[in-house]
MIDOSE-1310 file (N, C-alpha, C; in nm, 2 decimals, decimal comma, always signed):
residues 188
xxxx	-1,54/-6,27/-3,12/-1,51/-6,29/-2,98/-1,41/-6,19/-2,94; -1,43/-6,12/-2,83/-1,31/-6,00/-2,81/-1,20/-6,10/-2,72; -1,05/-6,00/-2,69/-0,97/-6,06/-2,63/-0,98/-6,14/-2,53; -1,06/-6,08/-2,46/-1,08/-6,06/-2,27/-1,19/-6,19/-2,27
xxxx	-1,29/-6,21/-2,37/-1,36/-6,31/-2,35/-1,27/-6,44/-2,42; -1,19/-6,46/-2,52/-1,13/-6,55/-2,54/-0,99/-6,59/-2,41; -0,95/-6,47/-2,36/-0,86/-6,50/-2,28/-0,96/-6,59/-2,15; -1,04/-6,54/-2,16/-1,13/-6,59/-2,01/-1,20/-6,73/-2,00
xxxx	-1,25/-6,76/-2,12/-1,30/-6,94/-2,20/-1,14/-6,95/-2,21; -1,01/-6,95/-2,24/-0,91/-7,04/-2,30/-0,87/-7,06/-2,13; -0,85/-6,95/-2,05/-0,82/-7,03/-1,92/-0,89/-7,09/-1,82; -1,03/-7,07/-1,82/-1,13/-7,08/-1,78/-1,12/-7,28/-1,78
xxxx	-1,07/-7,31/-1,86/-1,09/-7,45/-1,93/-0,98/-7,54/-1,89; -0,86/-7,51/-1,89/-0,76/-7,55/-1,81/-0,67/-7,49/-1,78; -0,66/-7,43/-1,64/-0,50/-7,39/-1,60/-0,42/-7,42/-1,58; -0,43/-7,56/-1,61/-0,26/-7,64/-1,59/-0,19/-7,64/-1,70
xxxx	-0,25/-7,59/-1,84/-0,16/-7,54/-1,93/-0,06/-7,46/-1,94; +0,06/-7,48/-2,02/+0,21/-7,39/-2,00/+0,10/-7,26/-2,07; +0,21/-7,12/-2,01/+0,13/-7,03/-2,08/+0,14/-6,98/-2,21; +0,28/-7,08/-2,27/+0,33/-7,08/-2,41/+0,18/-7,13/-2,53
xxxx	+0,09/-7,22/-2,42/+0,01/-7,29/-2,52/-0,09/-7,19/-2,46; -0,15/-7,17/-2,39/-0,26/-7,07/-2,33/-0,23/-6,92/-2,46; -0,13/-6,92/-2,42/-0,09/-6,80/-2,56/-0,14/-6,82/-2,69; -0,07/-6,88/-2,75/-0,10/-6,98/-2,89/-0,22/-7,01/-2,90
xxxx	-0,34/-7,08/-2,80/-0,48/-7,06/-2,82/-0,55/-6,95/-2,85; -0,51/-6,83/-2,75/-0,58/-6,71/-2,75/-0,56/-6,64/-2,90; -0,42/-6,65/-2,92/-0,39/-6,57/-3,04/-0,45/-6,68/-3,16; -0,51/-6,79/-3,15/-0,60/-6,87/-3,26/-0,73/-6,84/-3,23
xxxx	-0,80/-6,79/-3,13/-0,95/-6,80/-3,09/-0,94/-6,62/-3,13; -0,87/-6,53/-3,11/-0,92/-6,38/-3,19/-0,87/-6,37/-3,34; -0,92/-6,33/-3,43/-0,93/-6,35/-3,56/-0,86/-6,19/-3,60; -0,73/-6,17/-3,71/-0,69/-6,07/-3,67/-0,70/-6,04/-3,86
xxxx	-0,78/-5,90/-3,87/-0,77/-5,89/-4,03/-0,65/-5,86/-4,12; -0,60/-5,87/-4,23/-0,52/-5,84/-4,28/-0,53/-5,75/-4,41; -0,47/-5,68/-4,41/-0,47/-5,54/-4,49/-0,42/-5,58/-4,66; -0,53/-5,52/-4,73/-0,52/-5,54/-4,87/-0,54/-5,42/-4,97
xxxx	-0,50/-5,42/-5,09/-0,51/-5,28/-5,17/-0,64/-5,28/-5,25; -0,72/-5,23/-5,25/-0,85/-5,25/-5,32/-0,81/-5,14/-5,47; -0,88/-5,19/-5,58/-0,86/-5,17/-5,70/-0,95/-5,13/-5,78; -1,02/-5,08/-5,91/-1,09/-5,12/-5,97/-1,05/-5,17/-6,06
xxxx	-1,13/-5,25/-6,17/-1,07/-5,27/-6,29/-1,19/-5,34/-6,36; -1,23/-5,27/-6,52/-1,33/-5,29/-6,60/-1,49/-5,30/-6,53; -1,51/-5,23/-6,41/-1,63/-5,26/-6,33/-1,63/-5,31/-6,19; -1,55/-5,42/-6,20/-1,49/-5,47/-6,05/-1,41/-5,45/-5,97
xxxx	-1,41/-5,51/-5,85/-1,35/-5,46/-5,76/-1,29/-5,62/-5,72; -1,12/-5,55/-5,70/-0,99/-5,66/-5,73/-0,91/-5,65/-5,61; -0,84/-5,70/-5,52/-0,75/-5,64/-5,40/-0,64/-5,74/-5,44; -0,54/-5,70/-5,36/-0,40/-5,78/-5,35/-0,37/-5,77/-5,24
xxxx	-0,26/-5,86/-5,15/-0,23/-5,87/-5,05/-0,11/-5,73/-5,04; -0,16/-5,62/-4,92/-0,05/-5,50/-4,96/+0,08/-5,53/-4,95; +0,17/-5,67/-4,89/+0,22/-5,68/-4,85/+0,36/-5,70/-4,98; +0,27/-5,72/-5,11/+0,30/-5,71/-5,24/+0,36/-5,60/-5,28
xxxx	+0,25/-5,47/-5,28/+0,25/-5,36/-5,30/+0,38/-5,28/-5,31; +0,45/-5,25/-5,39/+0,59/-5,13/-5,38/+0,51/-5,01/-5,38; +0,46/-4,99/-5,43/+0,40/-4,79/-5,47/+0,28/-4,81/-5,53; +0,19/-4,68/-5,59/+0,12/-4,66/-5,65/+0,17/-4,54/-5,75
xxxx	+0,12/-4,51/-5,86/+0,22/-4,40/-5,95/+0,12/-4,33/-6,05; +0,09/-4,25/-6,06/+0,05/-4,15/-6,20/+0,05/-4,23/-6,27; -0,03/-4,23/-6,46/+0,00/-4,30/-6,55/+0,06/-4,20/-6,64; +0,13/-4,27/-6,70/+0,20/-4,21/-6,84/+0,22/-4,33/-6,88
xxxx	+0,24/-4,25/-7,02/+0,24/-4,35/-7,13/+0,34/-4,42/-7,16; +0,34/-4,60/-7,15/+0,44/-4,72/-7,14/+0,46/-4,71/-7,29; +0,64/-4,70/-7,24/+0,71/-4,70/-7,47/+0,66/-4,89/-7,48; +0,61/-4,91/-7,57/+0,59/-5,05/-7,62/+0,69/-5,12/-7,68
xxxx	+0,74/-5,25/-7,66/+0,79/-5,31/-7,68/+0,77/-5,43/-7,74; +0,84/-5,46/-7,88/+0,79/-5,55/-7,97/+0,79/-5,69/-7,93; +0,74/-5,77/-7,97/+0,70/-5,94/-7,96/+0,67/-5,93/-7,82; +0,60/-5,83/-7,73/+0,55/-5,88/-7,62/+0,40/-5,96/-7,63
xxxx	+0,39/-6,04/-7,53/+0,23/-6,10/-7,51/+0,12/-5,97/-7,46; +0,00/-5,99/-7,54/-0,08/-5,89/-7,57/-0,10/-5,81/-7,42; -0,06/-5,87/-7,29/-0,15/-5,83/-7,19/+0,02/-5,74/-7,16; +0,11/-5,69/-7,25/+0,21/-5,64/-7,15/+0,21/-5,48/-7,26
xxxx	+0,18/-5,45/-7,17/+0,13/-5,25/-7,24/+0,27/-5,22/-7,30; +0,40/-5,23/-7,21/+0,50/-5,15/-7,23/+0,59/-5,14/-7,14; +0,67/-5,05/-7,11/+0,77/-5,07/-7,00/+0,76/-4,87/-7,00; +0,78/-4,89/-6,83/+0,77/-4,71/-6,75/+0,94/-4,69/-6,76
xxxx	+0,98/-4,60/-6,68/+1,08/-4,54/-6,66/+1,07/-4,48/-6,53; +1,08/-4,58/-6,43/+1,08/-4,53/-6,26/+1,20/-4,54/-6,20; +1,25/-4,40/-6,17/+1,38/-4,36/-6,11/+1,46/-4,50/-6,15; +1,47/-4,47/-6,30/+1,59/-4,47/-6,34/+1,59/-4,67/-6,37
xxxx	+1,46/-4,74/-6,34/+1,48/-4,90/-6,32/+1,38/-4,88/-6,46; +1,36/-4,98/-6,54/+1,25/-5,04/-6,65/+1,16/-5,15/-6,60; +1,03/-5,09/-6,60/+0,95/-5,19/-6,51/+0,83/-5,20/-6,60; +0,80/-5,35/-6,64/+0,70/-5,40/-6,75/+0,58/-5,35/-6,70
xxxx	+0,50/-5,32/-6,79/+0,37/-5,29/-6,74/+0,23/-5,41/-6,81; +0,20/-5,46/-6,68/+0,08/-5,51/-6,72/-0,09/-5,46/-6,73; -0,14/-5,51/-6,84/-0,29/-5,49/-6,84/-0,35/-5,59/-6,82; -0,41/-5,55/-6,62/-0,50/-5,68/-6,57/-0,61/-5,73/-6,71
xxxx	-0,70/-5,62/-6,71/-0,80/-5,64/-6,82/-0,81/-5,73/-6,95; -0,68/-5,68/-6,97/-0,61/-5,79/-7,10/-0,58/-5,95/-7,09; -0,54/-5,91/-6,94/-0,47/-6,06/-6,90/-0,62/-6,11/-6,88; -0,68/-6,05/-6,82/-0,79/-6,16/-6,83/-0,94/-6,17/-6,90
xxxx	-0,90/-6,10/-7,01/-0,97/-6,16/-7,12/-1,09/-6,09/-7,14; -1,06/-5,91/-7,10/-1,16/-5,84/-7,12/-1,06/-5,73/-7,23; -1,16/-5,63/-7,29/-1,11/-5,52/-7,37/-0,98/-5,43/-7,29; -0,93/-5,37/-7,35/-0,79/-5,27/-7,30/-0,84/-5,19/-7,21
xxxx	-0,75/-5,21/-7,09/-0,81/-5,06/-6,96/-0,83/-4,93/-7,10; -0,94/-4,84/-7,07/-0,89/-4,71/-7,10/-0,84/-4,61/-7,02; -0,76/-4,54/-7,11/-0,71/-4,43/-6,98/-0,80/-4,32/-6,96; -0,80/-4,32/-6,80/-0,89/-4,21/-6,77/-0,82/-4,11/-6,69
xxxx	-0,88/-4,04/-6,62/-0,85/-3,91/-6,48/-0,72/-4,01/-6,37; -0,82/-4,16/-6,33/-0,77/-4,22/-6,18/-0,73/-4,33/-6,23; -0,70/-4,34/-6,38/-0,61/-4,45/-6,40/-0,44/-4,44/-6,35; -0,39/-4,54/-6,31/-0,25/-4,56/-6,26/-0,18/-4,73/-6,26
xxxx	-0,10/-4,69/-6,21/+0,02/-4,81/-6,23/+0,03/-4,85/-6,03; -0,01/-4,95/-6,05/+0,04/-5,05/-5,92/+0,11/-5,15/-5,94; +0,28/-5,10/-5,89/+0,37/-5,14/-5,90/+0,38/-5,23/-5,76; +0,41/-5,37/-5,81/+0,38/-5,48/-5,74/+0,55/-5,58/-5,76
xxxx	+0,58/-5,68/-5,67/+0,67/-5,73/-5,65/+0,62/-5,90/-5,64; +0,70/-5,96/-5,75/+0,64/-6,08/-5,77/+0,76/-6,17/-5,80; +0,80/-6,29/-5,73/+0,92/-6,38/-5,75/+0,92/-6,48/-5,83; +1,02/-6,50/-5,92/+1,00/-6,55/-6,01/+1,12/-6,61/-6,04
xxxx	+1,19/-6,80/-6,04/+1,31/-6,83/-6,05/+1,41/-6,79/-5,98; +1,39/-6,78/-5,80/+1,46/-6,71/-5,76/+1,47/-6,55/-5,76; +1,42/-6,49/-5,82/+1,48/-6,34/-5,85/+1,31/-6,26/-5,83; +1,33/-6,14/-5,72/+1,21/-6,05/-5,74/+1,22/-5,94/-5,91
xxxx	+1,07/-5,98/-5,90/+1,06/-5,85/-6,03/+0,99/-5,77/-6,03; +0,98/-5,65/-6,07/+0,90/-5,52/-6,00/+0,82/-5,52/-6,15; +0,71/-5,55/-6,11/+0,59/-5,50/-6,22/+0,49/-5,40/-6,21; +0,44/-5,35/-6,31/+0,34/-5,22/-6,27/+0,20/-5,26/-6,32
xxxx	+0,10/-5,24/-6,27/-0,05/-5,29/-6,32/-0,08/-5,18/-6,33; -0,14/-5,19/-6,44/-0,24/-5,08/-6,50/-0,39/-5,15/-6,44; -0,42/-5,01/-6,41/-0,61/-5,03/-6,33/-0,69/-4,93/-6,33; -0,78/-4,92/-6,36/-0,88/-4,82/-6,37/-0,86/-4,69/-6,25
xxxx	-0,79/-4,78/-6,09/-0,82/-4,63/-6,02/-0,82/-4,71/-5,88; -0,73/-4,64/-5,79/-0,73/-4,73/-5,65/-0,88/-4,69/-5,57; -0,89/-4,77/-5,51/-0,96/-4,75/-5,39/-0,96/-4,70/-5,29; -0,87/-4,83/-5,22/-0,86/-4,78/-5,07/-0,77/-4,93/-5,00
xxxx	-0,73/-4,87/-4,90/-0,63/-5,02/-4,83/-0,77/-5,07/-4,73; -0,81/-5,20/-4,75/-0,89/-5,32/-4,73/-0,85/-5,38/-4,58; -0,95/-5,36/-4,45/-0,86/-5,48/-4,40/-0,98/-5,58/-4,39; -0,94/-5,71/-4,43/-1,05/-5,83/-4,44/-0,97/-5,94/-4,33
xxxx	-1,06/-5,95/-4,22/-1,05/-6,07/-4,18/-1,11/-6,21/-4,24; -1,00/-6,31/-4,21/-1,01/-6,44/-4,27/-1,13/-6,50/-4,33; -1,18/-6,53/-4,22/-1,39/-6,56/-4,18/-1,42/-6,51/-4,31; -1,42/-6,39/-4,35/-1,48/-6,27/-4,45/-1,41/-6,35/-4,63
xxxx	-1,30/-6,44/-4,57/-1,29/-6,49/-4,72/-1,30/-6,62/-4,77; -1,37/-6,63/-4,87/-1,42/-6,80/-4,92/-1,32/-6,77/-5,04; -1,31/-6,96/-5,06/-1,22/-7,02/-5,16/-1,25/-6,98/-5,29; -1,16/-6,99/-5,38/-1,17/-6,94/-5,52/-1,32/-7,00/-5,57
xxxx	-1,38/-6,99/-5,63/-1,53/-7,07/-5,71/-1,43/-7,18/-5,83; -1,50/-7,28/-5,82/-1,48/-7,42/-5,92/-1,55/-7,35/-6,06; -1,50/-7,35/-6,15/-1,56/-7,33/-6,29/-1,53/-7,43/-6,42; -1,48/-7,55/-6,35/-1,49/-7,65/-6,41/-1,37/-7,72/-6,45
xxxx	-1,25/-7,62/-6,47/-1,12/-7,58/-6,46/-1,04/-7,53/-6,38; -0,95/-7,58/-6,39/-0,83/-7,50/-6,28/-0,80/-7,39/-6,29; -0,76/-7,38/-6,45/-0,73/-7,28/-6,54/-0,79/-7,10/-6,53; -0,90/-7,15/-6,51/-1,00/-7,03/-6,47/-0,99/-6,96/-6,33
xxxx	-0,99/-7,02/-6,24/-0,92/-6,96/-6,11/-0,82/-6,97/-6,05; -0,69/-7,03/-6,12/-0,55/-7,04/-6,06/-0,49/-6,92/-6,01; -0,57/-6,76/-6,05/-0,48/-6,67/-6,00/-0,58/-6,60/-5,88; -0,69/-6,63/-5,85/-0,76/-6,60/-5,77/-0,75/-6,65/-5,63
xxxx	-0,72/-6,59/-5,52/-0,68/-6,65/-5,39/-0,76/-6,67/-5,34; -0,91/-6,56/-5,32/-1,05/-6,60/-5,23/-1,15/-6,51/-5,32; -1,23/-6,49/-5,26/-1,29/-6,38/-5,28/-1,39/-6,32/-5,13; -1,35/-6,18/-5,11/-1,39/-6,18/-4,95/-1,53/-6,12/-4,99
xxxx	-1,61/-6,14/-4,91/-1,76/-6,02/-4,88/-1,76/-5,93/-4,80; -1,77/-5,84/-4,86/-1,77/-5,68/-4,82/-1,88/-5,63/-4,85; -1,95/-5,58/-4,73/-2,08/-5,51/-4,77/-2,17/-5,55/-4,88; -2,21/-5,70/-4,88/-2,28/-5,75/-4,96/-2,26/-5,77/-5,09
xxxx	-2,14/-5,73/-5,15/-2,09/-5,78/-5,29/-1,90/-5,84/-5,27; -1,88/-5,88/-5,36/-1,75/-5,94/-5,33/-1,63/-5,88/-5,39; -1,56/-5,88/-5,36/-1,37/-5,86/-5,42/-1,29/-5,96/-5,39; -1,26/-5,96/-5,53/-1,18/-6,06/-5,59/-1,08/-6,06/-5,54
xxxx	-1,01/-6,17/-5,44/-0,83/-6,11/-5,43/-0,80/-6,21/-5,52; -0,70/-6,13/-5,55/-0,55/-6,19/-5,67/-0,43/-6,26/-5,53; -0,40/-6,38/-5,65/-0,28/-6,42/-5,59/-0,17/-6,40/-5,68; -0,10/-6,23/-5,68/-0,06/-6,19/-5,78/+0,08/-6,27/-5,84
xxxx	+0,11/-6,37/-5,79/+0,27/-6,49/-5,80/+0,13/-6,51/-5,94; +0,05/-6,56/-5,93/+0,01/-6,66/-6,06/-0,06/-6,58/-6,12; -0,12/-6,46/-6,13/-0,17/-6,35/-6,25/-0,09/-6,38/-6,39; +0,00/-6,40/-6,36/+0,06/-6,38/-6,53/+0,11/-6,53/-6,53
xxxx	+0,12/-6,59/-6,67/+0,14/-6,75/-6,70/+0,34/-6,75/-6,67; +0,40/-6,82/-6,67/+0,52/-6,87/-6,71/+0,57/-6,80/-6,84; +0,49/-6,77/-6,92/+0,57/-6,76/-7,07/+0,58/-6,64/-7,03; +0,46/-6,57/-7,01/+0,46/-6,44/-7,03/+0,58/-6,34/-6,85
xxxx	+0,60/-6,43/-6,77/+0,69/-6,40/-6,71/+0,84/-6,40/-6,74; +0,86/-6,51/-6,84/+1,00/-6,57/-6,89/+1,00/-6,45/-6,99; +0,87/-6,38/-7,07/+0,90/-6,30/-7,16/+0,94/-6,13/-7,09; +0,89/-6,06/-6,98/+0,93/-6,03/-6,93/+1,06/-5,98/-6,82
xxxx	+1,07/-6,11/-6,83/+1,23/-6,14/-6,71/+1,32/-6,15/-6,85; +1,33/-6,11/-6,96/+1,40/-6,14/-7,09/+1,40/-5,96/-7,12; +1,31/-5,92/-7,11/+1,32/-5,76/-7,12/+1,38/-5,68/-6,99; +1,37/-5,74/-6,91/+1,42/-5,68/-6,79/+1,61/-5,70/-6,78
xxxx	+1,61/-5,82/-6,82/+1,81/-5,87/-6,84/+1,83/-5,77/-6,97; +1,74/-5,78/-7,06/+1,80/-5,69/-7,19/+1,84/-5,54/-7,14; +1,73/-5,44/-7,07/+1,74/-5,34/-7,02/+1,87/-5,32/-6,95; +1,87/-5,40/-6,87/+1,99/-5,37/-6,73/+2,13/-5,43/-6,76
């Protein structure tokens, strides 16, 4: 429904409404998309809300660090901060990204105990910034468990196949955040 026809049904209907609520309708009857970072990763296609997003970055090689959980590659060296690097792939339970030409680091901002922490995702290769209106996104899929889609926020349809958005706060478990936020106090 465009503006001009929702503005014209919401008054149309009663004008004795304040125009605080005439407002408030109109801006609930047009549907406004919101912009997301599209990704690939192992075949698929993954978005995040950009609002997450710090940067995107070249890859180089993350120095590794011992007793981490399998899905944490290593830690970068970005102007001068130590920022853990995750492997979506790993975290969920496919083979190791490999590195290619458009592999990079999507450094993401995720809160945790009070405190933001700047993490970097390793991913096959950006896409493109996404805008998906609402309508366009259905609820996570039931797979029997919670477990299975707790980090999954919707999944929108685009051009007849889907992307997965991440709700990147619950991508990684507790432990492996607490392990994390433990390398990041040691660093600094």
């Amino acid at each position: 429904m465009s503006t001009a026809a929702a503005t014209q049904a919401i008054s149309a209907g009663d004008r004795q409404l304040p125009a605080a609520v005439r407002k408030h309708e109109l801006a609930s009857a047009v549907t406004v998309a919101q912009p997301y970072l599209a990704f690939r990763l192992a075949g698929e296609v993954y978005a995040i809300d950009i609002l997450r997003i710090r940067e995107i970055i070249e890859y180089t090689l993350p120095t590794s660090v011992p007793m981490m959980p399998a899905s944490v590659r290593g830690v970068i060296n970005l102007r001068g901060a130590v920022v853990p690097v995750i492997d979506l792939a790993v975290r969920f339970g496919r083979e190791a990204t490999g590195v290619g030409k458009r592999t990079c680091f999507v450094i993401v901002e995720v809160e945790y105990a009070g405190a933001i922490l700047v993490l970097g995702l390793m991913v096959d290769g950006v896409n493109a910034v996404m805008e998906i209106a609402a309508e366009n996104i259905e609820p996570p899929p039931s797979f029997g468990t919670r477990a299975n889609a707790e980090f999954i926020e919707g999944m929108a349809r685009i051009d007849g196949r889907f992307v997965i958005i991440l709700d990147i706060a619950r991508v990684l478990s507790i432990d492996e955040i607490a392990a994390i936020k433990s390398v990041d106090v040691a660093q600094n």
